[in-house]
Structures are given as structure tokens and as C-alpha cells.
Residue frames as a rotation matrix with the C-alpha (Angstrom) as fourth column:
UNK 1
0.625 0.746 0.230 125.13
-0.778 0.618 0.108 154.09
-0.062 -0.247 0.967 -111.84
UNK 2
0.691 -0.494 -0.527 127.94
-0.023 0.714 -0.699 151.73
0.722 0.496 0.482 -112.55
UNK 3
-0.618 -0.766 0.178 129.39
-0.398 0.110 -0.911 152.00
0.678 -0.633 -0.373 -109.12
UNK 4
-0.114 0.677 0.727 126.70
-0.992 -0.117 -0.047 150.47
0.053 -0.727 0.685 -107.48
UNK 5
0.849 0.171 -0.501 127.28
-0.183 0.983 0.024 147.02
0.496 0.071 0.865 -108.52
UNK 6
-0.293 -0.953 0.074 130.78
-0.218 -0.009 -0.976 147.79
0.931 -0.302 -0.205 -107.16
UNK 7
-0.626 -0.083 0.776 129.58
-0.741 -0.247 -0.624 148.74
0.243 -0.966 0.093 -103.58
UNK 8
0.460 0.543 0.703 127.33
-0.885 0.341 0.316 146.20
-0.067 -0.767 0.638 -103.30
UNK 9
0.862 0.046 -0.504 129.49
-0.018 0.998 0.060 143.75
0.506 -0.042 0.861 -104.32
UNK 10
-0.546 -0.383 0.746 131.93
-0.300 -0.741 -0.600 145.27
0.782 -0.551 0.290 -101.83
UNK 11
0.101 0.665 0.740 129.33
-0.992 0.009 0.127 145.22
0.078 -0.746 0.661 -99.24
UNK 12
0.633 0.756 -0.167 129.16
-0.735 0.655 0.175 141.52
0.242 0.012 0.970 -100.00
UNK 13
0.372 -0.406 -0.835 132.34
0.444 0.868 -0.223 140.28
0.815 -0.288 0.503 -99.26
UNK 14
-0.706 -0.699 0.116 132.51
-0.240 0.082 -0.967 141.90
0.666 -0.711 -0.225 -96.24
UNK 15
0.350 0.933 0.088 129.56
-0.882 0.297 0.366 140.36
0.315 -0.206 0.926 -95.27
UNK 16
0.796 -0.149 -0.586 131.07
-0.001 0.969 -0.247 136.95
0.605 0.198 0.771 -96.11
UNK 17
-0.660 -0.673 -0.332 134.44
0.398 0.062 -0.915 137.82
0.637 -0.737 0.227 -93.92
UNK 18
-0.341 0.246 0.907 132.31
-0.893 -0.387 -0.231 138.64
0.295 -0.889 0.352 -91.02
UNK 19
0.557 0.829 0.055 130.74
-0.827 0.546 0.136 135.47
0.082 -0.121 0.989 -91.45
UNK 20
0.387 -0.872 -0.300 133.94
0.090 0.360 -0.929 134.02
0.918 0.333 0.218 -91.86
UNK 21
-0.555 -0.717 0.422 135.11
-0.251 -0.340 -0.906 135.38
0.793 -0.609 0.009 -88.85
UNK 22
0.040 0.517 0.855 132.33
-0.999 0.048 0.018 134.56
-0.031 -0.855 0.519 -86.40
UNK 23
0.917 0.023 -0.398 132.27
-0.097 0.981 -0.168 130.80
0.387 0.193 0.902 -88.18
UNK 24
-0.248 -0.957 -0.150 136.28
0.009 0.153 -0.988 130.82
0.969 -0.246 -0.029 -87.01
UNK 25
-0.752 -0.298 0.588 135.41
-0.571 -0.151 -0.807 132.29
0.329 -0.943 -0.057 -83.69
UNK 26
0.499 0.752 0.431 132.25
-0.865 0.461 0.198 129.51
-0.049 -0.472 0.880 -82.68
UNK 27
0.704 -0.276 -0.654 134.71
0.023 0.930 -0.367 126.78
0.709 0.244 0.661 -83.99
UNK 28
-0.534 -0.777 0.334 137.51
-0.189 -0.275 -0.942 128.60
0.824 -0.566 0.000 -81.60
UNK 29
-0.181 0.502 0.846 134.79
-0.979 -0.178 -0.103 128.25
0.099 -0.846 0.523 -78.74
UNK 30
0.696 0.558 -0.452 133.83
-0.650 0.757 -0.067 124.78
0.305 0.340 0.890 -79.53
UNK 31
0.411 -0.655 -0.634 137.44
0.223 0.746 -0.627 123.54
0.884 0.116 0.453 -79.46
UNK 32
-0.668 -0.710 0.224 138.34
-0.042 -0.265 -0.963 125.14
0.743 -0.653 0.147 -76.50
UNK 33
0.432 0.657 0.617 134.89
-0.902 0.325 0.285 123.93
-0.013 -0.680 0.733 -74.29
UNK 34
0.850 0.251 -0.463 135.80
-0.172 0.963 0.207 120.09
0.497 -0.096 0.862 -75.49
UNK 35
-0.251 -0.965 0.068 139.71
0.141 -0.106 -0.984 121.13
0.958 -0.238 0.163 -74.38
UNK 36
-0.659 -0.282 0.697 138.76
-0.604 -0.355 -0.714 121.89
0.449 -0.891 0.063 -71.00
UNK 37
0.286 0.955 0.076 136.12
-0.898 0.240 0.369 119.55
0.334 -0.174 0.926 -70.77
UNK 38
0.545 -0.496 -0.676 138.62
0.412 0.861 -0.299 116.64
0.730 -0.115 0.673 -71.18
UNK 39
-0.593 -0.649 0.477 140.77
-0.351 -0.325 -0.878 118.44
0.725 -0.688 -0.035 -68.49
UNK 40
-0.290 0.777 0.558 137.94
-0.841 -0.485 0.238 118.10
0.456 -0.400 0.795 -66.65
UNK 41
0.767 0.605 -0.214 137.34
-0.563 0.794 0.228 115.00
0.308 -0.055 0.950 -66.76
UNK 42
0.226 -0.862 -0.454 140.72
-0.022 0.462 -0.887 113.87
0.974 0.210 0.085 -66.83
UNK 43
-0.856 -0.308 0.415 141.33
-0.376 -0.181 -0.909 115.61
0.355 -0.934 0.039 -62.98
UNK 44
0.192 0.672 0.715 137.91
-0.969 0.247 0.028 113.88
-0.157 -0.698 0.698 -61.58
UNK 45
0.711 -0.091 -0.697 138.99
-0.212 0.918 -0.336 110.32
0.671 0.387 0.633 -63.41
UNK 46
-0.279 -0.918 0.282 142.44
-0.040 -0.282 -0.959 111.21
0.960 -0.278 0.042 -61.28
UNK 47
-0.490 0.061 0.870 140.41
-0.826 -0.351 -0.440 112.03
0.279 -0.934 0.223 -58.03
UNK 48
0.150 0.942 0.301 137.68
-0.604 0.328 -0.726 109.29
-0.783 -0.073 0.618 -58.28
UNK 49
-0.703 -0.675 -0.225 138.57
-0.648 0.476 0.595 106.64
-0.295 0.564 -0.771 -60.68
UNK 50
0.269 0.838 -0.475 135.96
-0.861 0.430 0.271 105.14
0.431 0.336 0.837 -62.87
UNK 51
-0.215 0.114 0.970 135.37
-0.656 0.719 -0.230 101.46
-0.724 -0.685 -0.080 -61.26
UNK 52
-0.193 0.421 0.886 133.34
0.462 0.836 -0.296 99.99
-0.865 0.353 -0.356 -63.98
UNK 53
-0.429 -0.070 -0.901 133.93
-0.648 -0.671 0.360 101.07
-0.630 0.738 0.242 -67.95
UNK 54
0.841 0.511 -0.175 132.20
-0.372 0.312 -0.875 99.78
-0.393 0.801 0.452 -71.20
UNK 55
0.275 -0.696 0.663 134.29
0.742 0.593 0.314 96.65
-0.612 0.405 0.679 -72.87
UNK 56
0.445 -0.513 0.734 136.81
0.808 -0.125 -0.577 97.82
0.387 0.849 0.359 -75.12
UNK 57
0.943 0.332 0.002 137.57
0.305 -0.869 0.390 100.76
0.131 -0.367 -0.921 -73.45
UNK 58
0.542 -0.771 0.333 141.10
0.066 -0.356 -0.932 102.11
0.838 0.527 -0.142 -73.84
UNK 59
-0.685 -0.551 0.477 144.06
-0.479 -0.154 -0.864 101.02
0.549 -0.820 -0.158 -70.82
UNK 60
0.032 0.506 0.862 141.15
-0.985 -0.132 0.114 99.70
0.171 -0.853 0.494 -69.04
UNK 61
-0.709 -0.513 0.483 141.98
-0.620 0.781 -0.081 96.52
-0.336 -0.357 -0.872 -66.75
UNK 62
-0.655 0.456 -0.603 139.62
-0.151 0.703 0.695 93.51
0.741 0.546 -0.392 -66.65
UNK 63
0.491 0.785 0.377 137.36
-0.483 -0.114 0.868 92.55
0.725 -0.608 0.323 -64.18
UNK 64
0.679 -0.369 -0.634 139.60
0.328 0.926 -0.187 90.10
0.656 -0.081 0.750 -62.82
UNK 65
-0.143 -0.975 -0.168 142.53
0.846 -0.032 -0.533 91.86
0.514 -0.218 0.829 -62.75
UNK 66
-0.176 0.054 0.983 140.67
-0.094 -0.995 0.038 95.08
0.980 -0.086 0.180 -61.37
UNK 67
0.733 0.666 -0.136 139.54
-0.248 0.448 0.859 92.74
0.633 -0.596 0.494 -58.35
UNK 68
0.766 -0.613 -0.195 142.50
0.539 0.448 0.713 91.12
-0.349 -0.651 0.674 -57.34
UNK 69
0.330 -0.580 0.745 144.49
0.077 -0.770 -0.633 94.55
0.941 0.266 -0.209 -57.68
UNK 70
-0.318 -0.642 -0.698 146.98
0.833 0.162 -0.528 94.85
0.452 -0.750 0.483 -54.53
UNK 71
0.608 0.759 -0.233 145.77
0.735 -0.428 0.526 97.47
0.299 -0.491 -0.818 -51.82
UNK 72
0.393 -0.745 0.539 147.33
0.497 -0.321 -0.806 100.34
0.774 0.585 0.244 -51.66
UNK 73
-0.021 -0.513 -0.858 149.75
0.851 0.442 -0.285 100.88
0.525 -0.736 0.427 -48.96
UNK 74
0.784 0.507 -0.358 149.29
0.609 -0.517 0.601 103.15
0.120 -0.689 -0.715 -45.97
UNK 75
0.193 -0.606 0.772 151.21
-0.214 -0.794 -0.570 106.19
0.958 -0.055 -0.283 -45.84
UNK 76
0.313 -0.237 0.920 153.24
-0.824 -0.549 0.139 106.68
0.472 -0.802 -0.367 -42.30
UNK 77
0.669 0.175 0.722 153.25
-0.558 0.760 0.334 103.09
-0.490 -0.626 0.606 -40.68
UNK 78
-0.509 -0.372 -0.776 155.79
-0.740 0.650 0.174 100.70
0.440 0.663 -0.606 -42.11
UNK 79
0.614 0.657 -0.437 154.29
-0.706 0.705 0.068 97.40
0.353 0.266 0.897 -42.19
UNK 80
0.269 -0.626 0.732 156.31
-0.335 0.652 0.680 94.25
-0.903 -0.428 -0.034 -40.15
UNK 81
-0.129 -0.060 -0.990 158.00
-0.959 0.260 0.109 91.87
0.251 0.964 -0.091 -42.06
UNK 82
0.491 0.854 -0.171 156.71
-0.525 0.447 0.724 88.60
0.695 -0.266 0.668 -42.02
UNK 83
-0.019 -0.666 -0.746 160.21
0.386 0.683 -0.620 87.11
0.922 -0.299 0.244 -40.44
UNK 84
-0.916 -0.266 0.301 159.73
-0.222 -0.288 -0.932 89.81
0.335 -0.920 0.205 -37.39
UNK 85
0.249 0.897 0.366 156.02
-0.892 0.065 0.448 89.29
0.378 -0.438 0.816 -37.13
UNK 86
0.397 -0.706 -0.586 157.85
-0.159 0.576 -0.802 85.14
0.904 0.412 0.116 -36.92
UNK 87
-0.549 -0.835 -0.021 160.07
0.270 -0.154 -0.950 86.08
0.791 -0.528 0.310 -34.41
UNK 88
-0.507 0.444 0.738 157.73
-0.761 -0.633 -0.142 88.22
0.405 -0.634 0.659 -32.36
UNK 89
0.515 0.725 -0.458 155.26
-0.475 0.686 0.552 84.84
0.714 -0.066 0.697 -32.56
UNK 90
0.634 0.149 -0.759 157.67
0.161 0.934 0.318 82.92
0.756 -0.324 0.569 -31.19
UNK 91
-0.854 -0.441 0.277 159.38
-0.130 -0.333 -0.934 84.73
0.504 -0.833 0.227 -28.25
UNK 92
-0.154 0.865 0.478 155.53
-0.972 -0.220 0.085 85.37
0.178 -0.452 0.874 -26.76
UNK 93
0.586 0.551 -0.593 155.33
-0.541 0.812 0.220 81.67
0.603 0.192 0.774 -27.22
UNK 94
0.012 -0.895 -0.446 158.47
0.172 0.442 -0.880 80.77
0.985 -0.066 0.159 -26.01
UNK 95
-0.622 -0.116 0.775 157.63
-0.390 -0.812 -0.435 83.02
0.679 -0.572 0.459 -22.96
UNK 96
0.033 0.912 0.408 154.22
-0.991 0.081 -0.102 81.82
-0.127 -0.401 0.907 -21.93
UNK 97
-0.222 0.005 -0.975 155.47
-0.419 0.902 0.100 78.14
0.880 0.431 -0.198 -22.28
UNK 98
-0.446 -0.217 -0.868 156.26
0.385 0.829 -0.405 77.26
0.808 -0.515 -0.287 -18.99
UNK 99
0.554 0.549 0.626 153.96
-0.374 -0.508 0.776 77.55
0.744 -0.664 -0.076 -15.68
UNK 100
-0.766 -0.453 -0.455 155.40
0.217 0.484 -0.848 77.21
0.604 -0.749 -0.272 -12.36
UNK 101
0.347 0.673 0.653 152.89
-0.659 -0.321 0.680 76.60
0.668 -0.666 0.332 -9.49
UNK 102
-0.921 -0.280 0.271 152.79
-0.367 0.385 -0.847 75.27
0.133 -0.879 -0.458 -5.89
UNK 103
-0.017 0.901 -0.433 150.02
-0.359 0.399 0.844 72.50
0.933 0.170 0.317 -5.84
UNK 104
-0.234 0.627 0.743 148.73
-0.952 -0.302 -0.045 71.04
0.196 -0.718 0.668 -2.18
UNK 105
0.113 0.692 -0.713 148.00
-0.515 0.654 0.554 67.52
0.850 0.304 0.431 -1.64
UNK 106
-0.981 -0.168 -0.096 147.69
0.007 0.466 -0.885 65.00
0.193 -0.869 -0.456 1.51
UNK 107
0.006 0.698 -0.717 145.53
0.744 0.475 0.469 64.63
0.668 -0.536 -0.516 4.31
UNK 108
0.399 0.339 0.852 143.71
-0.092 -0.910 0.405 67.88
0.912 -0.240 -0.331 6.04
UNK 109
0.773 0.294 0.562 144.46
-0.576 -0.046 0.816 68.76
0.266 -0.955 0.134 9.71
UNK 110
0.448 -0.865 -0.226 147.85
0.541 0.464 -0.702 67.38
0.712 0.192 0.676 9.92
UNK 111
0.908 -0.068 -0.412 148.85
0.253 -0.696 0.672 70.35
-0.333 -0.715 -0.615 12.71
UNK 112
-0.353 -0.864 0.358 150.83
0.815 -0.097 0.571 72.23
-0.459 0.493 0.739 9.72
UNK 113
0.907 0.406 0.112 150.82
0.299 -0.435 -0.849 75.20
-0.296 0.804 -0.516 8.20
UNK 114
-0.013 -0.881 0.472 153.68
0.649 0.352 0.674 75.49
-0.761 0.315 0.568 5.40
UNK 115
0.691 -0.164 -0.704 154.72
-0.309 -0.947 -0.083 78.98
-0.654 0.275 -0.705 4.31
UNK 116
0.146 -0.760 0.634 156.63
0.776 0.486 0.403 78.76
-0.614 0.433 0.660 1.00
UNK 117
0.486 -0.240 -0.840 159.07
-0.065 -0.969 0.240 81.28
-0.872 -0.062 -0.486 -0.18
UNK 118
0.734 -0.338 0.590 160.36
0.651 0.102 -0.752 81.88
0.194 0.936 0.295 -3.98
UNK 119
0.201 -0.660 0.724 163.76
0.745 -0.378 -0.551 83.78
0.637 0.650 0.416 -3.93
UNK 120
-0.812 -0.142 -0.566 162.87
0.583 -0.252 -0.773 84.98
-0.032 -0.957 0.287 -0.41
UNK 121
-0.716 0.678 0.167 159.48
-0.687 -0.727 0.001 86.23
0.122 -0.114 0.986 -1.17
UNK 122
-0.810 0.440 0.388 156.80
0.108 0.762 -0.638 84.52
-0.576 -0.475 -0.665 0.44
UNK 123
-0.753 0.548 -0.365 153.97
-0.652 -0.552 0.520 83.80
0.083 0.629 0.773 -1.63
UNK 124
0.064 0.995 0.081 151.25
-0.637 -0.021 0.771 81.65
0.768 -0.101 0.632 0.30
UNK 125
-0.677 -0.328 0.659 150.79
-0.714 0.512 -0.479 79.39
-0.180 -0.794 -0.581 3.06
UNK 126
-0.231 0.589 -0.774 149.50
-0.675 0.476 0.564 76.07
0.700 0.653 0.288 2.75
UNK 127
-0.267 0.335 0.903 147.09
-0.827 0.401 -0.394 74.30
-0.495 -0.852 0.170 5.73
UNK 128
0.095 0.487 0.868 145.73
-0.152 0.869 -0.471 71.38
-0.984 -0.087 0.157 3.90
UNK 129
-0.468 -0.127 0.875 145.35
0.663 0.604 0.443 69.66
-0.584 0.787 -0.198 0.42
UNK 130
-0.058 0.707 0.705 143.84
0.964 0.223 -0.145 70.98
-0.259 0.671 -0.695 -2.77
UNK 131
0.665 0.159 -0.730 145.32
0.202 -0.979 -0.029 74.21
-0.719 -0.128 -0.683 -2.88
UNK 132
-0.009 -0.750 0.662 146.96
0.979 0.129 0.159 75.43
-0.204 0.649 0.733 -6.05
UNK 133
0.734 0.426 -0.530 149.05
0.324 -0.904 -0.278 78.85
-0.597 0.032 -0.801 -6.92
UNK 134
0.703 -0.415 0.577 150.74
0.695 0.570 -0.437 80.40
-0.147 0.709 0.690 -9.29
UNK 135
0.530 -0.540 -0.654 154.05
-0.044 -0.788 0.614 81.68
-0.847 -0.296 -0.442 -8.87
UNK 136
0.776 -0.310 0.550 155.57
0.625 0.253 -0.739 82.12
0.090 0.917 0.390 -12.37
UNK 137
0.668 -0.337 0.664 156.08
0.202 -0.776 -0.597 85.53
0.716 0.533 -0.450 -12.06
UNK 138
0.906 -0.285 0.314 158.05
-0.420 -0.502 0.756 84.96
-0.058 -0.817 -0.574 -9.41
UNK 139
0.672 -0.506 0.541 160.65
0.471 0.856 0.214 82.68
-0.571 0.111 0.813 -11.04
UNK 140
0.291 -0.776 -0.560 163.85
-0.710 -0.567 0.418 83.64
-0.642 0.276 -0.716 -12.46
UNK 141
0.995 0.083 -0.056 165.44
-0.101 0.850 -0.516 82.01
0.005 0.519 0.855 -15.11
UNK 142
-0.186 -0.974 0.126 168.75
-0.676 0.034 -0.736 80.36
0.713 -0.222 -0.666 -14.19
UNK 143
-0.619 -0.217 -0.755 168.71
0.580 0.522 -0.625 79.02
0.530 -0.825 -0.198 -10.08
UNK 144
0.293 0.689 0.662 165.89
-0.244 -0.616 0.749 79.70
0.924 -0.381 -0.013 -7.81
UNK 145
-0.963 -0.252 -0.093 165.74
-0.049 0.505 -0.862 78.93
0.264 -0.826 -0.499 -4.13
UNK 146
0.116 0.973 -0.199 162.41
0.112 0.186 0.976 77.48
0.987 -0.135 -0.087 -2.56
UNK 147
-0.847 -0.455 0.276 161.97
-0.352 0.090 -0.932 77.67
0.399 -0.886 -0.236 1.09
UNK 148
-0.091 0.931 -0.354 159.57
-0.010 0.354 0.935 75.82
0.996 0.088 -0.023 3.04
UNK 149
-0.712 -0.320 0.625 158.81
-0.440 -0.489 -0.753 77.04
0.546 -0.811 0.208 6.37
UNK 150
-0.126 0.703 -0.700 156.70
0.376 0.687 0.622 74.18
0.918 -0.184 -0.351 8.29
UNK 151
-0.638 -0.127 0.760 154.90
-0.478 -0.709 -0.519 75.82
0.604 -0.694 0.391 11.49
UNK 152
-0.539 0.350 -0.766 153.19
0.456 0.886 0.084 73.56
0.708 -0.304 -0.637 14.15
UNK 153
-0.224 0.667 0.711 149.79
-0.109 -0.742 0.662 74.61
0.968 0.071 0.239 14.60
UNK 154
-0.758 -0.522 0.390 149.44
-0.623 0.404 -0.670 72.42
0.192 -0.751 -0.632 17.78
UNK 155
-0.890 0.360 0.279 147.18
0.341 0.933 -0.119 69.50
-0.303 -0.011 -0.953 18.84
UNK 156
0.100 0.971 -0.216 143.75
-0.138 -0.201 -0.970 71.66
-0.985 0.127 0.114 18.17
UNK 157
0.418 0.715 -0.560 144.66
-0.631 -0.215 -0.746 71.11
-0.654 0.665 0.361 14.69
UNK 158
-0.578 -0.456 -0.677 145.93
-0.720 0.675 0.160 68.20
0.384 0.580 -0.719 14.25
UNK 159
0.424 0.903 0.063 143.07
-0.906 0.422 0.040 65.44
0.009 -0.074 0.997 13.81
UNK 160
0.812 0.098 -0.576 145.56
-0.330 0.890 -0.314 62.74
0.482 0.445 0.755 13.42
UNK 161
0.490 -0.698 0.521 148.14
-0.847 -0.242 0.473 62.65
-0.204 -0.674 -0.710 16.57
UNK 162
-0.018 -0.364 0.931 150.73
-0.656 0.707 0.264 60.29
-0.754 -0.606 -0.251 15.86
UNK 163
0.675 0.728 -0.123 150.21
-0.090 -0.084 -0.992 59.25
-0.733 0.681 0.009 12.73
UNK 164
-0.450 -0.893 0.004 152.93
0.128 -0.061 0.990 58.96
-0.884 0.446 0.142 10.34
UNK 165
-0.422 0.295 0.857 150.90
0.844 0.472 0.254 58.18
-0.329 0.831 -0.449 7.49
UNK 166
0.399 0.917 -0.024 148.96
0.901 -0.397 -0.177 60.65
-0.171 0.049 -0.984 7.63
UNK 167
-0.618 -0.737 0.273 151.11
0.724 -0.399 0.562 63.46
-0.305 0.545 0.781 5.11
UNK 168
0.674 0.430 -0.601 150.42
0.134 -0.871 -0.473 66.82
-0.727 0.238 -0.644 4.22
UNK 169
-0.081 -0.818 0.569 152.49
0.791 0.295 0.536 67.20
-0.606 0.494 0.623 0.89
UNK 170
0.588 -0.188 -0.786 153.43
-0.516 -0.836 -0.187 71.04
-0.622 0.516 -0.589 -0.86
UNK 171
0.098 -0.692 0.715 155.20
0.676 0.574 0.462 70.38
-0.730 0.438 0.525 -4.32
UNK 172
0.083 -0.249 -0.965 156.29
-0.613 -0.776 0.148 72.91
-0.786 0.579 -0.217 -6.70
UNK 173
0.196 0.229 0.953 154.98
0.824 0.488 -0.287 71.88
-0.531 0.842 -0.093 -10.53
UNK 174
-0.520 -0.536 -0.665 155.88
-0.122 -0.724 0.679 72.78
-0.845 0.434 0.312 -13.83
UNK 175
-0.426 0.511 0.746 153.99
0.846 0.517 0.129 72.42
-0.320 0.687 -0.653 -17.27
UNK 176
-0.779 -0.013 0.627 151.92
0.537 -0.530 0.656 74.67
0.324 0.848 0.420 -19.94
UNK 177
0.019 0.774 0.633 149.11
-0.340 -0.591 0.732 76.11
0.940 -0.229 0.252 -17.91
UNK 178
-0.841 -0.295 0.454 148.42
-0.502 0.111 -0.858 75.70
0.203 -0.949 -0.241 -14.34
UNK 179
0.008 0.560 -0.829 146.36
-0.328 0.784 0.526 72.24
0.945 0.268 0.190 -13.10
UNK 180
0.434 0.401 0.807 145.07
-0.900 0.227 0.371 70.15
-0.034 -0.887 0.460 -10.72
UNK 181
0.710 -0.358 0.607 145.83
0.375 0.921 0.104 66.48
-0.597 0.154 0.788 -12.19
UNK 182
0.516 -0.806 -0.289 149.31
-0.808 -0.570 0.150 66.90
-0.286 0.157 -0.945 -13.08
UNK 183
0.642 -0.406 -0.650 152.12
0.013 0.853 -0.521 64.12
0.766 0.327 0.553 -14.17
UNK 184
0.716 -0.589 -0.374 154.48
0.544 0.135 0.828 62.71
-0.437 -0.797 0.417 -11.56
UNK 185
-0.085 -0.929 0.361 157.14
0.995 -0.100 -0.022 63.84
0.057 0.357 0.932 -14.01
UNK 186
0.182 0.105 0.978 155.89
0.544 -0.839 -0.011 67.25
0.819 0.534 -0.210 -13.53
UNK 187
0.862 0.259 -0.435 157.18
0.446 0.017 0.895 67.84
0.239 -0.966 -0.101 -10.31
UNK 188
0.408 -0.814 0.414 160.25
-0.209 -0.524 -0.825 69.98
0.889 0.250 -0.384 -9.66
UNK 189
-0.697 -0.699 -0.158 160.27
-0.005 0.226 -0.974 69.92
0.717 -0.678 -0.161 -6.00
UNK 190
0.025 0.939 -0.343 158.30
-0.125 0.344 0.931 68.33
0.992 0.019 0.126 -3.10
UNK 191
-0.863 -0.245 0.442 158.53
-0.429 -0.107 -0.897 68.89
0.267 -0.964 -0.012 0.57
UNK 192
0.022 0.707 -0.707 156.27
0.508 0.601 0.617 66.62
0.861 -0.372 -0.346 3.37
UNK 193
-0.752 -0.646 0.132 155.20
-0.371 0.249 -0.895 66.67
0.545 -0.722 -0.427 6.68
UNK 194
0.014 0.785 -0.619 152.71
0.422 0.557 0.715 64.31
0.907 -0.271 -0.324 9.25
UNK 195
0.264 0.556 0.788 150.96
-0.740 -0.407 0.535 64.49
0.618 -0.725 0.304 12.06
UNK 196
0.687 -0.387 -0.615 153.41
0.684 0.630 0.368 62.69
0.245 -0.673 0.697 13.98
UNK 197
-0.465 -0.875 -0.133 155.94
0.860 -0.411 -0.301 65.50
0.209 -0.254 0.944 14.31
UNK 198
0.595 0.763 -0.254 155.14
0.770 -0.450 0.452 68.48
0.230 -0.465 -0.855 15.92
UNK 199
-0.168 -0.961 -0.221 158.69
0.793 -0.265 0.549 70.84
-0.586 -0.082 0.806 15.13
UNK 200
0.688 0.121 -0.716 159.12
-0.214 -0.909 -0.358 74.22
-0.694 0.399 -0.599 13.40
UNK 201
0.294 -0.432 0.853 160.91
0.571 0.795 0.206 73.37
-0.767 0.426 0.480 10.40
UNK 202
0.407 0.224 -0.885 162.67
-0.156 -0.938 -0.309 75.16
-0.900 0.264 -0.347 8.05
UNK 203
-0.018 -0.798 0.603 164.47
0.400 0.547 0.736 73.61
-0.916 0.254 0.310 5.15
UNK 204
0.502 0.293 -0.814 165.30
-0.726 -0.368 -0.580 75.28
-0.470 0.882 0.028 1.49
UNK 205
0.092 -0.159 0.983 165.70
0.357 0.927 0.116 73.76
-0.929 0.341 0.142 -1.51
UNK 206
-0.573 -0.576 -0.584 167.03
-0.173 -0.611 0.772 74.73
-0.801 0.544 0.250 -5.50
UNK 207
0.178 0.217 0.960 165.74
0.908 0.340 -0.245 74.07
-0.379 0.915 -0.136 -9.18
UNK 208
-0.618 -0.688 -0.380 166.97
0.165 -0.586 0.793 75.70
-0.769 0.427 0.476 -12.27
UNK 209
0.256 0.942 -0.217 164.47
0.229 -0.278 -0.933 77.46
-0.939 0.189 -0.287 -14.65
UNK 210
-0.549 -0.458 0.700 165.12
0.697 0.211 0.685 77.74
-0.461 0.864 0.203 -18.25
């Protein structure tokens, strides 16, 4: 009978190291859920960045500064810099300053019509006042030539036989867009003719384009 207090105490501490051993292995489970939990979190904070955290919050910006944070730059594209964007502005500007048209003016029925050539390309004919066209693209920059080819329609269309006064007047204009009321100073070059003369006429003339 005196081995029975043995075995059961016996019995009892290996009771107590099983219990021991399962209390180790739920704490071993415990620490290794909150370990992977923070992983967890850590790679979705990484993908998806909290926006808005409770004050105090560890590393975490201000409102301020989380606002007026710099945007983050686009992969592939480089961005201009602002001196070529600059540059770019002002070539296009430089470009598109200057119009050149051929503007119309006088007194209708003159028995003219006046064919004017840029650089040897003809680009309209002109029977009476109030006609305007634009031949930018047809300027060069440097020396052009103009030509003005005056053709005499004959007496059916001339209302004003004899006549001096009575002028039909083609002028090649310059200036920032293309108009009707123009300055005198905007005039480059200006060919006439009346309804007194009745000749085929041909006569060129130069101007230098910047």
C-alpha cells in the first residue's frame, strides 16, 4: 500500500507537464497568429495605405502635410522641363506672329482682273474691291517675289471708260491675324490700275519676310 501515494503522485506530475505543454503550445499558437497577422497587415498597409489614422498614431503625417503631399510621378513618360515647355511656347508664338494677305480695295468694274503670284505660284485673282486672302503659307522667309498680272477684261466690264480716278487697288498686308481695316503702315506692297488703260500688264515686285 505505500506505493500508491507514489503512483499517484507520479500520475500527477505528469498531468501537470501535459498541461504544461499544451499551455506552451496555445501560447506558441497565439504568438504566431498575432506574427502573421501583423505581416498581414503590414503587406495591405503597403498595397492600400491607410488615408486617415487616429491622432497620435506612430510616423503618421498630418492632415496638412498628407494633403499637400507631391504626386507621384508617372512611370515611362519623362515630364518637359519648364525651360523647353518656354521655348516650345515661344517658337509657336514666334511662328504664328506674322500674317501675310492680299487685301482688294478701289472701285468695282474697272475692266481688270489682277492675277497675283507668290514665288511663282498663283494664288487668286482679283476683279474688284473687298476681297481678302491669305497667303502666309505661301511666304518664305528671306526674299519673296510678287507678281501682278493685270488682264483687260474689255469695255463690257469696265463701267468707268476713261476714267483715271477711278482705281482698282491689290496690296499685299502684313500684321497678327488677317483683316479688313488694316494700318497704312501695314502695307508691304501695292500695285494699281484704272479704267482708263486698257493693256495686259505684267510687272513683279520683292519684300523680305522675317
Amino acid at each position: 500500500m505505500a506505493d500508491k501515494p507514489v503512483v499517484q503522485a507520479v500520475k500527477q506530475k505528469g498531468n501537470e507537464l501535459v498541461k504544461a505543454m499544451l499551455d506552451l503550445l496555445i501560447l506558441a499558437l497565439l504568438m504566431g497568429g498575432s506574427g502573421f497577422g501583423g505581416y498581414f497587415l503590414g503587406i495591405h498597409e503597403r498595397l492600400a495605405p491607410v488615408q486617415s489614422v487616429p491622432p497620435g498614431t506612430a510616423n503618421a503625417l498630418p492632415p496638412a502635410a498628407a494633403s499637400t503631399a507631391p504626386p507621384a510621378k508617372s512611370e515611362g513618360k519623362a515630364e518637359p522641363k519648364a525651360a523647353e515647355v518656354v521655348d516650345e511656347s515661344s517658337a509657336k508664338a514666334k511662328k504664328a506672329k506674322v500674317k501675310y494677305w492680299i487685301s482688294s480695295s478701289g472701285v468695282d468694274y474697272t475692266g481688270y482682273s489682277i492675277t497675283v503670284k507668290i514665288n511663282d505660284t498663283p494664288v487668286d485673282n482679283f476683279f474688284g474691291p473687298g476681297k481678302n486672302v491669305d497667303i502666309t503659307r505661301f511666304v518664305k522667309e528671306g526674299d519673296n517675289e510678287v507678281t501682278f498680272e493685270a488682264k483687260a477684261l474689255g469695255a463690257q466690264y469696265n463701267k468707268h471708260p476713261g476714267d483715271s480716278a477711278s482705281v482698282l487697288t491689290v496690296q499685299l498686308v502684313s500684321g497678327p491675324h488677317v483683316q479688313e481695316n488694316f494700318e497704312p503702315s501695314s502695307v508691304v506692297l501695292s500695285y494699281a490700275r484704272n479704267a482708263s488703260e486698257s493693256d495686259d500688264v505684267s510687272d513683279t515686285k520683292h519684300f523680305t519676310a522675317k
